[in-house]
Each structure stands twice: as structure tokens, then as C-alpha cells.
Steps between C-alpha positions, in 0.01 A plus 500: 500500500566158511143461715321674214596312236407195701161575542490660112648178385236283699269636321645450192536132513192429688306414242690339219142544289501879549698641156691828553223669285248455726768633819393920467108350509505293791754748653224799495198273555652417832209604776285449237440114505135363478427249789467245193863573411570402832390203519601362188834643583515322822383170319787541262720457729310249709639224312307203668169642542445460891474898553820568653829603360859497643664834684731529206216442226330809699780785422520324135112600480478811637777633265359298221201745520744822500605547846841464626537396865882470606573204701494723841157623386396121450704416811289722689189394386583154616523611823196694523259197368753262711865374367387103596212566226641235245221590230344757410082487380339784308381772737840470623634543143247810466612640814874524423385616121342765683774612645676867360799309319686736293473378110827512276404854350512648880883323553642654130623842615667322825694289270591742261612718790701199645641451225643809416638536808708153396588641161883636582561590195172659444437347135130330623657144532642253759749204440319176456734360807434779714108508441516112615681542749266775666196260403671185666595722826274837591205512597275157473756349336408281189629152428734444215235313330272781521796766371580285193096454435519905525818531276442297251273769298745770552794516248816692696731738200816393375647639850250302702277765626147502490260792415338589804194699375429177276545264760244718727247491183580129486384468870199693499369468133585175433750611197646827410265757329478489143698128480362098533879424710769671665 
């Protein structure tokens, strides 16, 4: 679990530009990209125009365009183009991008089966504590600066449990269906 919301929530703060309206339509355009998209996507992120982008900026680009690498994934690519690589140009940005990453639509049934085998009570929800507990420890654990960037659009009950089919929509949608928040 705590690996797939990772990856889900890469995505979703990738690209600060990218609204959660526009999530569902890059989500299912993934594979589809133009060469032209590409590029400009690699550009984006090339910030001082010499053609080459950092290791980290790569996995922010490929899930900017829809993908969702986890860090392994990544990890693994590094060590097939070479882990002393420093930077990374653009054929090597279109050969990871190339690569069959899953995209957040493809992880939602693994995290809504996860997560019902967490719910004890069997209501569909988790205790706020519990769920950052799991995301700070299992898995590819996530920072605490990274859970509280998560958690901060999710609003736990009175009793401080979270829904968890909501928190799922808010992972791979961008916002539950139907609402602008959580």
C-alpha cells in the first residue's frame, strides 16, 4: 500500500501546473503522447536549457505525463542506463517514458483491496494515525513532509478516520467524483 500511494502521489504533485481536472485526461492519454509532447515536457522540466535534466526531475516527468514509476521501477532504470549517470538527456528521458509503467487507474483496485483488508471494522475507513503510520513505514516509505503534503486535502470524521474509497478517488482522480475537495 504504502508503495502505491507513493508512486500515485508522485504523480500528483509533479506538476504543480497540472489542475485535478485535467488528472482522468492525462491519466488515459498515457501511451498516447506525441513526440512534440515529449519534448516540451522534457524542456519543462529542463529548467536551464542545456538539454539535460536531473535523475529526480526524470521520475517527476515521466509521471507528469501519466505514468507512475515507483522508486524501485526508477531505481532500476538507473541501473540499466548506469547508476553514475548524474543527468539525464532526452532519448534517455524517451527511453524510460517508454517503458510499461503502470498509470494511477491500473494501481486503484490494489489500493482499494489493501485497504479493505486494513479496514477492521469494515466501515470503508482507516484512522488518520494509522494510515500515516503505514505511509511513513511499509513499503517505500514516504517522508513526513510528503504524508502531511498528502493529508492535508483529506478531512478525517469527528472520530479521526478517513474514508478510504475517497481517499483512493483522491489519489487517482485528483479529487473525489462529483466534488472540487475532500
Amino acid at each position: 500500500l504504502g508503495a502505491l500511494v507513493r508512486t500515485s502521489v508522485a504523480f500528483c504533485t509533479a506538476d504543480p501546473c497540472i489542475s485535478s481536472a485535467l488528472f482522468h485526461d492525462i491519466y488515459t492519454m498515457a501511451g498516447a503522447i506525441t513526440a512534440k509532447e515529449l519534448k516540451e515536457c522534457f524542456e519543462a522540466f529542463d529548467y536551464d536549457g542545456d538539454g539535460l535534466i536531473t535523475k529526480q526531475e526524470l521520475g517527476l516527468a515521466v509521471r507528469s505525463l501519466g505514468k507512475n514509476p515507483s522508486v524501485a521501477e526508477m531505481d532500476a532504470f538507473f541501473k540499466e542506463i548506469g547508476e553514475s549517470q548524474i543527468t539525464i538527456d532526452f532519448a534517455t528521458f524517451k527511453q524510460c517514458y517508454s517503458k510499461p509503467f503502470k498509470v494511477p487507474f491500473d494501481q486503484d483496485k490494489e489500493m482499494r483491496e489493501a485497504f479493505k483488508i486494513l479496514d477492521s471494522e469494515g466501515d470503508g475507513t482507516i484512522l488518520e494515525s494509522e494510515l500515516r503510520q503505514i505511509l511513513l513505514t511499509v513499503g517505500e516509505p514516504m517522508t513526513h513532509t510528503e504524508v502531511d503534503s498528502l493529508l492535508m486535502d483529506v478531512s478525517p470524521d469527528q472520530n479521526g478516520k478517513i474514508n478510504t474509497d475517497k481517499f483512493v478517488d483522491l489519489l487517482v482522480n485528483g479529487c473525489p467524483p462529483g466534488e472540487n475537495s475532500f
